[in-house]
C-alpha positions in Angstrom: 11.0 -1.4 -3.1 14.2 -1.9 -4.7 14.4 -1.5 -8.8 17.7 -2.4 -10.6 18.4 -2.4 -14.0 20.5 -4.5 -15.8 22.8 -3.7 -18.6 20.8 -6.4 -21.0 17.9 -3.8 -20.7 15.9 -6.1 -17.7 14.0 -4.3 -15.3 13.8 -6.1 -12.0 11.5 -5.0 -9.3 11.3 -6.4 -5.5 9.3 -5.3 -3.2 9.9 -6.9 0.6 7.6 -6.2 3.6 9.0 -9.2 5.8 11.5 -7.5 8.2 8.3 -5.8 10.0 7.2 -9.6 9.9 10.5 -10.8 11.5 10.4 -8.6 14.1 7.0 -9.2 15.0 8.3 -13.0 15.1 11.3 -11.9 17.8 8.3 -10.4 19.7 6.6 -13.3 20.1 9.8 -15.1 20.8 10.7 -13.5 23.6 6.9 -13.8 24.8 7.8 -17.2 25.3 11.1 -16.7 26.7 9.2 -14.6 29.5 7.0 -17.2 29.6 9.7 -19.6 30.7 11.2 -17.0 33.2 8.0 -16.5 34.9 6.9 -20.2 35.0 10.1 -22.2 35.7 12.4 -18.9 37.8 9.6 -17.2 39.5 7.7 -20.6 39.8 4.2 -18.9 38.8 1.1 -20.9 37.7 0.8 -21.1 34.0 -2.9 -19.3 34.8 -1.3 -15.7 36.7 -1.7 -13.0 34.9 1.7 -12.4 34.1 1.8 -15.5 32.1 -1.3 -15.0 30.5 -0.6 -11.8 29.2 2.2 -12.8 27.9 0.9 -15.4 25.8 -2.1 -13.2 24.5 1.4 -10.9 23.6 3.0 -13.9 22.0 -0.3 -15.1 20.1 -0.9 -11.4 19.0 2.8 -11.0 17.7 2.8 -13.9 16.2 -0.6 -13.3 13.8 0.8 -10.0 13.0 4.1 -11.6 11.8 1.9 -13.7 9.6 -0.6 -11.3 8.4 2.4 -8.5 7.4 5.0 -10.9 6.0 4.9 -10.5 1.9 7.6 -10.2 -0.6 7.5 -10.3 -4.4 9.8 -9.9 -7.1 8.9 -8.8 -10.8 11.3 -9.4 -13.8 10.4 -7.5 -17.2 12.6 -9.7 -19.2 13.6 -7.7 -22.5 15.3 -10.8 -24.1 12.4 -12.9 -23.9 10.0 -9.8 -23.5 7.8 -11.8 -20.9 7.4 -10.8 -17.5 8.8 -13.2 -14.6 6.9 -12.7 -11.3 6.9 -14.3 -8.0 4.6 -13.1 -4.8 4.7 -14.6 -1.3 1.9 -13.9 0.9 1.1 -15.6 3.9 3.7 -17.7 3.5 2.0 -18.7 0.1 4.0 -18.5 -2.8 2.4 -17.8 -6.6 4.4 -17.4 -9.6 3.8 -16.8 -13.2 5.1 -16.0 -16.3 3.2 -13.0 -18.4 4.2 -12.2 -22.4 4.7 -8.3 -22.5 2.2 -8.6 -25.9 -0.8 -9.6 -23.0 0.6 -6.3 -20.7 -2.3 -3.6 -21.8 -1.5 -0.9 -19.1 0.6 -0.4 -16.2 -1.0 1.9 -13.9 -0.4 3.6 -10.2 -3.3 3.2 -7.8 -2.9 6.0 -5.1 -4.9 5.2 -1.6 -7.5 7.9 -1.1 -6.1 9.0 2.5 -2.8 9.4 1.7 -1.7 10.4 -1.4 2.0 9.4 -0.6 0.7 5.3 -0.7 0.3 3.7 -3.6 -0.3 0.2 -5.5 1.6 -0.6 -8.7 -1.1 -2.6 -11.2 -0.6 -4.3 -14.4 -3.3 -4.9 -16.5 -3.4 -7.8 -18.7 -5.8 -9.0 -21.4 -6.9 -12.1 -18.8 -6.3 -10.2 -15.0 -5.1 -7.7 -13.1 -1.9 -7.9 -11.0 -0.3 -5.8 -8.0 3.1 -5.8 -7.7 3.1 -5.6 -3.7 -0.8 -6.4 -2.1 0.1 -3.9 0.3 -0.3 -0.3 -0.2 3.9 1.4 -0.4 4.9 4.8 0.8 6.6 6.3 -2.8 8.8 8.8 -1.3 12.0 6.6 -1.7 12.3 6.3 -5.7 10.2 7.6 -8.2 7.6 5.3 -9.3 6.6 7.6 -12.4 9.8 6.7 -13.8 9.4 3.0 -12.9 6.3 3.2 -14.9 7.7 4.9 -18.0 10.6 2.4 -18.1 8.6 -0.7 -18.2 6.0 1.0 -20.7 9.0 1.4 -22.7 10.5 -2.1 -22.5 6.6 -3.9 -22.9 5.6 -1.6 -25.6 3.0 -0.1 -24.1 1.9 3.5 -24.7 2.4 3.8 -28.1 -1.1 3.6 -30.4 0.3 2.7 -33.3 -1.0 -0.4 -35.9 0.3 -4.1 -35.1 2.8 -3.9 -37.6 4.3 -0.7 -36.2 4.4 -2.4 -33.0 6.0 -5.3 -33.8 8.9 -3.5 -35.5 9.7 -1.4 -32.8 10.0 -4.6 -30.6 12.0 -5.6 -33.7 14.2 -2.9 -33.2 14.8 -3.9 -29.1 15.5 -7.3 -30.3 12.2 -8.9 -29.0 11.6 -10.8 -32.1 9.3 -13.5 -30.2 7.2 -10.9 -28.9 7.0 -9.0 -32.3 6.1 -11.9 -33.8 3.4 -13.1 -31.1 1.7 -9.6 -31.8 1.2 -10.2 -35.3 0.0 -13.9 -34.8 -2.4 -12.5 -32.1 -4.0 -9.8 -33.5 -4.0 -10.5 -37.7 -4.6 -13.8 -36.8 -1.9 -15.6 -38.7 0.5 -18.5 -38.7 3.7 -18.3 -37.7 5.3 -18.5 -41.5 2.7 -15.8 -42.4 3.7 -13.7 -39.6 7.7 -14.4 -40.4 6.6 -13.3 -44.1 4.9 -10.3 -43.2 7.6 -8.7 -41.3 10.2 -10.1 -43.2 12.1 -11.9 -40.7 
């Protein structure tokens, strides 16, 4: 996981499992490279066992490659407040973009064997979403302090009244998101909301 934070006060998260995945590729690669060697040089039938062994190699490799490859990246945008995100799985690509008023909680999902491995999850009013599907090993940054920053950027954390919310995003300069919060839950219009935090 690499984090970098950006003078403008964005958070930027991405998290990259695909080198594993590439070199489960070059395995499989060089399956078929031996392949070649013991088929066309040695002059073996494509049925000896060398060959065939080889290719269960190759085809074994090659799912693994696929199965492990995943990267994502996750952009907590403070000038818009929305979060950008992008996942690639499978060689499947989603993206979406998330306003930091729908962010309820970020949490850390430890995995049960090993307390070390973990699962960032953001919590929204419609889903839930991972920042890696794969469980990470956290002894490389500090993920607590992760969390804590993007609490602080989104807002979250702090049970206070809509109106207290919105002018504390006031105050970061997320006047879109302060306003969206209003809007959402006093149900008013966008003059009304202007008006009411007199903006």
């Amino acid at each position: 996981m690499q984090i970098e934070r950006h003078d403008n006060g964005n958070i930027e998260v991405n998290i990259s499992f695909v080198v594993m995945s590439y070199l489960a590729f070059f395995g499989a690669f060089c399956s078929l490279i031996g392949i070649g060697y013991f088929w066309i040089i040695e002059g073996l039938y494509l049925f000896s066992i060398q060959i065939i062994g080889l290719v269960l190699a190759g085809v074994i490799l090659g799912i693994a490659g696929i199965i492990i490859f995943e990267s994502s990246k996750f952009v907590f945008d403070n000038e818009t407040s929305e979060l950008h995100w992008n996942k690639r799985k499978y060689f499947r690509s989603q993206k979406g973009t998330i306003p930091f008023y729908d962010i309820q909680e970020i949490k850390i999902e430890r995995d049960k064997s090993n307390d070390k491995e973990m699962l960032i999850k953001i919590l929204t009013t419609k889903d839930e979403l991972s920042l890696s599907d794969s469980y990470m090993i956290s002894t490389d940054y500090n993920v607590e302090e992760l969390v804590g920053d993007v609490k602080s950027i989104t807002g979250l954390g702090i049970d206070v009244s809509p109106k207290n919310r919105a002018q504390i995003l006031l105050e970061l300069g997320q006047k879109k998101g302060a306003l969206d919060i209003i809007r959402e839950e006093m149900d008013m219009s966008l003059e009304d909301a202007k008006d009411y935090l007199g903006i």
